[in-house]
N, C-alpha and C positions, 0 to 999 in steps of 0.2 A: 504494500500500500504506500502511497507516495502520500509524500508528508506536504501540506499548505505551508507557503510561505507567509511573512506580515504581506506582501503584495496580495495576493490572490485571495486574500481572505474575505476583503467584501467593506460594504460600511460600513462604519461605526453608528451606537446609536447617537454621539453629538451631533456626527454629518448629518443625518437623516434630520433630528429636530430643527438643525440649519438652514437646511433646504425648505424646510415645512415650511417655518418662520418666512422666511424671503418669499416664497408661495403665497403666503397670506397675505404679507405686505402688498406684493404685484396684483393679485385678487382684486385688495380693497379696495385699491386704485383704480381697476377698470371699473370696478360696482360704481365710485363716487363718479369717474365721465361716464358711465351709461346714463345713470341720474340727471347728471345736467345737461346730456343730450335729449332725452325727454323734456326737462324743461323748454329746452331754444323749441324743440320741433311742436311743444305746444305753443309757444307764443306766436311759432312763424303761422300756424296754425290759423290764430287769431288775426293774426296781420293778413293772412290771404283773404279771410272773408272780410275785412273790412277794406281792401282795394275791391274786392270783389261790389262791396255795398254800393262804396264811392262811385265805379263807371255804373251803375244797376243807375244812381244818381244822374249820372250825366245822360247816360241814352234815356231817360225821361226826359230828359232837358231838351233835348235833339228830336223828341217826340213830340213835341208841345210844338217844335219848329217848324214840322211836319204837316201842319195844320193852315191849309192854305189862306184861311183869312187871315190869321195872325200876322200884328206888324208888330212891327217894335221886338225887346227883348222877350223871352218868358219870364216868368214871376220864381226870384233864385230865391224868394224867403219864405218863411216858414209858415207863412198865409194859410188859410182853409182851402184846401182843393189844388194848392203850388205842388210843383215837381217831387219839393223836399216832403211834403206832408203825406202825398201816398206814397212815397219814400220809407216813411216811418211808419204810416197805415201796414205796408207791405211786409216789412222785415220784422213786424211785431205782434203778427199772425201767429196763430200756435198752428196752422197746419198750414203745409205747401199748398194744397188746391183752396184754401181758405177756410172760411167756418162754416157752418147750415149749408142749405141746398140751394144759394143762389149759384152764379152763372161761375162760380171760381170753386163750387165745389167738390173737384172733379179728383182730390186725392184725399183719402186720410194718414197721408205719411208725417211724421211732426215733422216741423221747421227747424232748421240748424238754428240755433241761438247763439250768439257770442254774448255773454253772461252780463246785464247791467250797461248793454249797449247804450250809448247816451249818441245823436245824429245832431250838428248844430251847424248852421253855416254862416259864413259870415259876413260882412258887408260886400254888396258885389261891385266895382268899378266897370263902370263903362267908359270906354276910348272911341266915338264914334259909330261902328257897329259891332264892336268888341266889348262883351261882357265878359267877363271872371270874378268866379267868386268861389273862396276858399272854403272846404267842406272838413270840418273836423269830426272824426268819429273817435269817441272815448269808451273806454271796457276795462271789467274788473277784470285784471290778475292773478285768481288766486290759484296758484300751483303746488301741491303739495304741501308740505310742513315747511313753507318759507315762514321766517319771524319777520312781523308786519310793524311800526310805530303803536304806540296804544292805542287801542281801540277801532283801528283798522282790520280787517281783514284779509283785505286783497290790496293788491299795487295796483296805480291808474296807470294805463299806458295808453297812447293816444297817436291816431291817424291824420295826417291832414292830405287834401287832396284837391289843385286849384280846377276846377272847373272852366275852360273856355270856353264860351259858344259864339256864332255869328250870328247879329240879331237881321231878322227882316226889315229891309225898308218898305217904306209904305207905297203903293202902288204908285202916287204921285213922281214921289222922291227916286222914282226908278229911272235908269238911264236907260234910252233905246238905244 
């Protein structure tokens, strides 16, 4: 029988708890980035649906434009029946084909929510027949077991998005 040298003999148990140890370290570490890669991919999350909101915004705007007797700008504030108002009407639906059996209610799927959506726009500047007016969308935060300021829950994070439109001139003001 051939005798084991100190080489050939194998691990010791310090090496092996060493290894462990350094295994566990490297571990923690990818645990804590997968965590804060959850975080970013919820918030990019939120941030798509609200660029998302924002042009949902403007192709009303451009809808309203649509409308062959309209002259002048469309209506960018938050008036009864303006772009921004079934803007808000729309995204604060609890179901995609809308509520009851009128003519939208053609799904019962729930609506995405982005949590504490807040839709506000701002003063709109007009340059001749250029209107813009800047569209801020605000939403809660709250990811996981983050520590918030007292009495907070969630972080505000906030969208803005300038809206251009071309306004119509009035049939006079038209150039042949």
């Amino acid at each position: 029988m051939k005798r084991l040298t100190r080489r050939e003999d194998g691990f010791s148990m310090m090496e092996v708890l060493i290894a462990l140890a350094v295994l566990s370290i490297g571990l923690t570490g990818v645990a804590v980035m997968q965590l804060s890669t959850l975080k970013y991919v919820h918030s990019s999350h939120y941030r798509s649906m609200a660029s998302t909101i924002a042009l949902d915004f403007e192709e009303r705007v451009w809808w309203e434009l649509a409308d062959n007797t309209m002259t002048g700008c469309p209506d960018l504030t938050g008036a009864d029946g303006s772009a921004l108002d079934n803007l808000l009407t729309h995204w604060n639906r609890e179901y995609v084909g809308g509520e009851g059996d009128g003519a939208w209610g053609w799904s019962d799927a729930r609506m995405l929510k982005v949590p504490g959506l807040q839709i506000t726009a701002g003063t709109a500047t007009t340059n001749e027949f250029i209107s813009e007016v800047p569209i801020t969308l605000t939403w809660a935060e709250s990811r996981f077991d983050e520590e918030f300021p007292e009495g907070e829950t969630s972080a505000t994070e906030s969208f803005t998005y300038n809206v251009r439109v071309v306004c119509r001139k009035a049939e006079e003001e038209e150039e042949v």
